[in-house]
C-alpha positions in Angstrom: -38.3 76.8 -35.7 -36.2 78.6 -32.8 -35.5 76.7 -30.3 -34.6 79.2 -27.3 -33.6 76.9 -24.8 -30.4 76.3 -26.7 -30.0 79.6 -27.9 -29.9 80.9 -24.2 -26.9 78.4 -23.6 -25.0 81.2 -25.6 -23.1 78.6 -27.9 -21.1 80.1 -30.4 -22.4 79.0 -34.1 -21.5 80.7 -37.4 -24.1 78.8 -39.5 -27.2 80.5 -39.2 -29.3 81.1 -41.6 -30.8 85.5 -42.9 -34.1 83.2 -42.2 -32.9 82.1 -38.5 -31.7 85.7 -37.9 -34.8 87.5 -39.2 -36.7 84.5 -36.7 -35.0 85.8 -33.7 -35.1 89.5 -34.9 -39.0 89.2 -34.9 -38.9 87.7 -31.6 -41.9 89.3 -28.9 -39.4 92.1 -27.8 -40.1 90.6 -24.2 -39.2 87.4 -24.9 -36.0 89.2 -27.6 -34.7 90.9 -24.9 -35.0 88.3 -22.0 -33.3 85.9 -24.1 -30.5 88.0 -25.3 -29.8 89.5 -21.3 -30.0 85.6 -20.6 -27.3 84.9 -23.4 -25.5 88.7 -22.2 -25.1 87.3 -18.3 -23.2 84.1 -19.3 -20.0 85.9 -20.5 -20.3 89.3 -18.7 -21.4 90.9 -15.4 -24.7 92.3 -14.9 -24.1 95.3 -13.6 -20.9 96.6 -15.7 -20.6 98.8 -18.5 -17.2 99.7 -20.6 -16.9 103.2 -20.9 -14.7 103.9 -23.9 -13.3 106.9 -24.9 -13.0 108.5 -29.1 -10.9 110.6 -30.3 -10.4 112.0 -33.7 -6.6 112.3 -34.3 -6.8 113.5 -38.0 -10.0 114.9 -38.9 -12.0 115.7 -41.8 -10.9 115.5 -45.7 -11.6 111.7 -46.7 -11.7 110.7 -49.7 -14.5 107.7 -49.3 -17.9 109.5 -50.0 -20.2 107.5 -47.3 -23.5 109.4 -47.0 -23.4 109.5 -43.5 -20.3 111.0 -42.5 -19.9 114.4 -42.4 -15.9 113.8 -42.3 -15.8 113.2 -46.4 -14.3 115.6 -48.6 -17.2 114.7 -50.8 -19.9 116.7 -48.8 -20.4 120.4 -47.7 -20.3 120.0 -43.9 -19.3 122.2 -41.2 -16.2 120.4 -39.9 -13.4 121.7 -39.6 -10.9 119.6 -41.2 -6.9 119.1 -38.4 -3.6 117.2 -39.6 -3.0 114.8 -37.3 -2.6 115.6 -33.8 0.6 115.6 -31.8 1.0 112.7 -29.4 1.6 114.6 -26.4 -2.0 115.9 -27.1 -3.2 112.5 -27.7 -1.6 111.4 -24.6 -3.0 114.0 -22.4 -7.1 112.9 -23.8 -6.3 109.5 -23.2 -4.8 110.4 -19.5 -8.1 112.5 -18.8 -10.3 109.4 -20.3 -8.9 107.3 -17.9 -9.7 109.5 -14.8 -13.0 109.6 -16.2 -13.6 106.0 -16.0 -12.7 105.0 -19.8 -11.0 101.4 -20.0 -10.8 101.6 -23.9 -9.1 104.1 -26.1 -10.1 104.9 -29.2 -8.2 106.8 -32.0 -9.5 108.0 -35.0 -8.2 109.3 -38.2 -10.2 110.2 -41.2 -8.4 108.2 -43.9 -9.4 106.2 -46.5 -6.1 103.9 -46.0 -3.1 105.4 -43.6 -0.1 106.4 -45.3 2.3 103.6 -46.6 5.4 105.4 -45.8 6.6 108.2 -43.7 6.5 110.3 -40.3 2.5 110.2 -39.7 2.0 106.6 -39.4 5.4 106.2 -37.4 3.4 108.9 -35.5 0.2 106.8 -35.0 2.8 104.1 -33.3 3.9 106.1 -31.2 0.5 107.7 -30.3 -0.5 104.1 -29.4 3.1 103.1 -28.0 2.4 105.9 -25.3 -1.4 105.8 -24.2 -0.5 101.3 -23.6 2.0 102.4 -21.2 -1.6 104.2 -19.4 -2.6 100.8 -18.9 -5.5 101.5 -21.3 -6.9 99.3 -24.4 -6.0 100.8 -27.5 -8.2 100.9 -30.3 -7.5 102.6 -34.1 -9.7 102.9 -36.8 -7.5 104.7 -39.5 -9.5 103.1 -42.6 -8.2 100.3 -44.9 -5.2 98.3 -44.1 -2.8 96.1 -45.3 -1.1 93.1 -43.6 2.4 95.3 -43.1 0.4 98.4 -41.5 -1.8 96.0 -39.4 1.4 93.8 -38.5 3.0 97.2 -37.3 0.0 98.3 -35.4 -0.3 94.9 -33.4 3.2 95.0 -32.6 3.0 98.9 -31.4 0.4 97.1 -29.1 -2.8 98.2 -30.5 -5.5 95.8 -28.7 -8.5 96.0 -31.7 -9.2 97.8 -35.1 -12.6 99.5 -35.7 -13.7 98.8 -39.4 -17.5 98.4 -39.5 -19.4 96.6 -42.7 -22.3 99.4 -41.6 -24.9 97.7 -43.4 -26.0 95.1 -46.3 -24.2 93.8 -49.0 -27.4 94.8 -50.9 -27.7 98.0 -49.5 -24.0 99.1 -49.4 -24.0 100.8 -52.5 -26.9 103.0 -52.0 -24.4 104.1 -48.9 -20.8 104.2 -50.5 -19.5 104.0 -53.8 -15.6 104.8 -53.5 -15.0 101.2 -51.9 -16.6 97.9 -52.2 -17.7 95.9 -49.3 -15.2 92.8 -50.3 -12.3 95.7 -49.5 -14.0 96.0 -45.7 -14.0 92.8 -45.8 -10.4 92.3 -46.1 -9.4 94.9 -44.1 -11.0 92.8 -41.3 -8.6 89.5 -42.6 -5.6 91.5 -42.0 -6.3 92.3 -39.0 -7.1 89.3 -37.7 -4.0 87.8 -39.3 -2.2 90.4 -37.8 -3.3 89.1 -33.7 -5.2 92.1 -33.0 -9.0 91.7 -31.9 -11.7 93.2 -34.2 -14.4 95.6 -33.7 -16.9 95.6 -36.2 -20.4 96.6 -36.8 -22.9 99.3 -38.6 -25.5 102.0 -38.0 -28.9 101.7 -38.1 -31.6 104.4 -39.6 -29.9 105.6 -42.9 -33.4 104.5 -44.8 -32.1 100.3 -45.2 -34.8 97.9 -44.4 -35.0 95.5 -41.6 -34.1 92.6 -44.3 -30.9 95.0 -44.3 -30.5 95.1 -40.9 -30.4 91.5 -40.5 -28.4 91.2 -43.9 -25.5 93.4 -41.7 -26.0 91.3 -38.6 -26.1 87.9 -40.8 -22.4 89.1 -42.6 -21.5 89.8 -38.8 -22.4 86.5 -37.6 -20.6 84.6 -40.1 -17.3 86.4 -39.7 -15.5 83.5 -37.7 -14.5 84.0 -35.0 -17.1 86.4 -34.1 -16.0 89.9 -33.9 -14.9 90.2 -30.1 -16.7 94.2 -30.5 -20.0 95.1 -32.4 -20.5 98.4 -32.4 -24.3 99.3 -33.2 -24.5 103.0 -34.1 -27.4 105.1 -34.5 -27.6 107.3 -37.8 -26.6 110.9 -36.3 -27.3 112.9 -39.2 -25.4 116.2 -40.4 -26.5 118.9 -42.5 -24.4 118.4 -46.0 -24.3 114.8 -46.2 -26.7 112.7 -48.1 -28.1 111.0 -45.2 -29.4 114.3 -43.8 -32.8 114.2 -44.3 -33.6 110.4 -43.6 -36.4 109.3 -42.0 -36.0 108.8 -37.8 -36.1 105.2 -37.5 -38.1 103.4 -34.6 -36.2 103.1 -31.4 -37.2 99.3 -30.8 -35.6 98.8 -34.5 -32.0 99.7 -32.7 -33.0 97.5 -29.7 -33.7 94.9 -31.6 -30.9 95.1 -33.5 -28.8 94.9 -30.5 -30.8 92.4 -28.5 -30.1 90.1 -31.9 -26.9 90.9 -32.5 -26.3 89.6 -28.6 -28.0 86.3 -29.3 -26.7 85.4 -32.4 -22.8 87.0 -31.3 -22.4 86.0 -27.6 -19.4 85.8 -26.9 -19.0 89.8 -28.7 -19.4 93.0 -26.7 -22.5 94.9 -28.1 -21.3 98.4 -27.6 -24.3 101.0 -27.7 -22.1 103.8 -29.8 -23.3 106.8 -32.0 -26.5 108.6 -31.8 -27.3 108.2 -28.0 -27.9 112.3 -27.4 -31.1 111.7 -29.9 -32.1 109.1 -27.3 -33.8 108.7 -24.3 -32.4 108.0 -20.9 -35.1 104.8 -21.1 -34.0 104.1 -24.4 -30.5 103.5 -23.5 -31.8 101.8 -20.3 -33.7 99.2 -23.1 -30.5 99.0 -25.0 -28.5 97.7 -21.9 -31.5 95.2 -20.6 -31.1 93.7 -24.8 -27.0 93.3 -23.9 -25.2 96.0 -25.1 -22.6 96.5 -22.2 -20.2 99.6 -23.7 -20.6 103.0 -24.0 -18.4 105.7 -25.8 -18.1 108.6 -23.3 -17.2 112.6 -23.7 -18.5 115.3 -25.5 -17.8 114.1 -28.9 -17.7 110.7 -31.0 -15.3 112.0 -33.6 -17.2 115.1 -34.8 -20.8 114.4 -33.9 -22.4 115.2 -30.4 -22.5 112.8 -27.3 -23.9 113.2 -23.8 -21.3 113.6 -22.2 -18.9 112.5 -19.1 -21.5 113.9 -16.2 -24.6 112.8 -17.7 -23.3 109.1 -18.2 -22.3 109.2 -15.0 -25.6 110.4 -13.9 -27.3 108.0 -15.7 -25.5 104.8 -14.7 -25.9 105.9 -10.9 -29.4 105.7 -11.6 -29.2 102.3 -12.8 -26.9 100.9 -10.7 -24.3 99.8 -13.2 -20.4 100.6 -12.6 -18.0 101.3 -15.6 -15.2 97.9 -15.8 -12.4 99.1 -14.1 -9.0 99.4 -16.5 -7.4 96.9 -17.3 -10.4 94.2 -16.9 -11.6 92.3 -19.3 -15.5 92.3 -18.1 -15.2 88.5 -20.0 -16.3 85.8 -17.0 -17.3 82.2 -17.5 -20.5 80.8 -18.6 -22.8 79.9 -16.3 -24.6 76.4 -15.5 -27.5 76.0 -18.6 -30.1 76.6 -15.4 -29.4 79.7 -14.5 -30.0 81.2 -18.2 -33.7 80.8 -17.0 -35.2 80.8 -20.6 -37.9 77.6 -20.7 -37.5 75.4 -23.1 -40.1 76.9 -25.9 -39.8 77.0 -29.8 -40.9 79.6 -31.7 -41.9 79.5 -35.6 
């Protein structure tokens, strides 16, 4: 039984149960949604919205085989594969983010772990050395780390690590088999050892159940402390990988993914990341009602489409929501346990 009064206090817990989880997941999407924009409003504004900026620094050529990314040297894709970009030109993409409203700066590098030794890691540093000094948040997501790298990154003043579990346990092999989920898994432990914060999450629609997609958001939730990002991603899918010819999943499956993932995370920022062009401007409006409160901006997330800097723009005017300003956090203080405005009801 749910009690949603105490859920909407927004509490942190890391006990729930896959039962609990699937409880809330099941939720009447009006009472899901209320609840988890209840929950949303007691650590962030209303009204804001990140915008975040990705860039691929080193693209194509992984070795990992994941089925959905048509970055692996494993699938026949139509990416063209670039060393690792000069940081002048990394500089440059972070300086036009900014002007564009992006708080967050993302850097990504199509690796399965970065180099141990040698001039393109001391070249990553300095990448993320130089766009701090913009007064920007720094993300990386470079692959698998170990506690040195991850010291070294902290310390060059990188702000959080993208490594996502993207799905199950159960359901991870059917995705990748040239890593195990305990290596994600410890990837995220150095980075936390290391200071930095952690953004972590998975995609939706790549044929897993919804027993998977609570399996992902269960793994999530018991990750202590919670991850401070959760990225839900839509399954964009690319000629030449595996995942091509999936089945498109049901919208309200990615809202309630996120709407969950708010409720159960609530301190985290649900970030509403890949697959937004194959979405409707009042899908994305449903997806910021269930919490999610980030959006990556541009023409591109690494190598697949995204709407774009005018049309984001356009479509937050609309809504009357304002990108946080650089340099905020967007994190505000709980209300008083009135104002959630949930009654006290308990669901089976």
């Amino acid at each position: 039984m749910l009690d949603l009064e105490q859920l909407a206090l927004g509490e942190p817990r890391y006990d729930m149960t896959r039962e609990e989880i699937q409880a809330i997941y099941d939720l009447p999407i009006t009472t899901l949604v209320y609840l988890a924009q209840s929950v949303h409003r007691r650590y962030y504004a209303a009204d804001e919205i990140q915008m975040s900026t990705l860039l691929s620094i080193k693209t194509g050529g992984c070795k990992e085989n994941c089925g959905y990314c048509p970055q692996s040297a494993h699938h026949a894709t139509n990416v063209a594969s670039h060393g690792l970009l000069p940081v002048a030109d990394i500089v440059s993409a972070a300086k036009e983010a900014k002007d564009n409203g992006s708080s967050r700066f993302c850097m990504g590098a199509a690796w399965r772990n970065p180099p141990k030794k040698g001039p393109q890691f001391d070249q990553v540093l300095e990448a993320v050395r130089e766009v701090r000094k913009l007064g920007l948040e720094v993300c990386t997501t470079l692959g698998m780390l170990d506690e040195d790298q991850a010291h070294q990154l902290a310390d060059a003043g990188v702000h959080a690590y993208n490594h996502n579990l993207d799905t199950s346990p159960e359901y991870y092999g059917d995705i990748i088999s040239t890593r195990v989920y305990q290596d994600r898994l410890d990837t995220l432990q150095n980075v936390r050892k290391a200071g930095m914060t952690v953004c972590c999450g998975g995609i939706v629609g790549m044929g897993e159940t919804k027993e998977d997609r609570v399996g992902l958001l269960h793994q999530l939730h018991h990750l202590a402390p919670h991850p401070e990002s959760v990225p839900v991603n839509l399954l964009v899918k690319v000629e030449g990988t595996p995942l091509a010819d999936k089945e498109e999943i049901d919208i309200f499956e990615m809202v309630r993914t996120i709407a969950t993932a708010c409720i159960i995370m609530p301190t985290s920022r649900v970030r509403l990341s890949a697959g937004r062009t194959q979405m409707s401007d009042e899908a994305q409006a449903m997806c910021f009602m269930a919490g999610a409160s980030s959006i990556f901006t541009g023409d591109k997330l690494l190598t697949t489409p995204n709407p774009g800097e005018d049309r984001d723009r356009a479509l937050l005017k609309r809504l009357g929501l304002k990108p946080v300003e650089a340099g905020a956090t967007g994190h505000h203080h709980a209300h008083s346990a009135s104002d959630a405005g949930v009654s006290s009801q308990a669901v089976h």
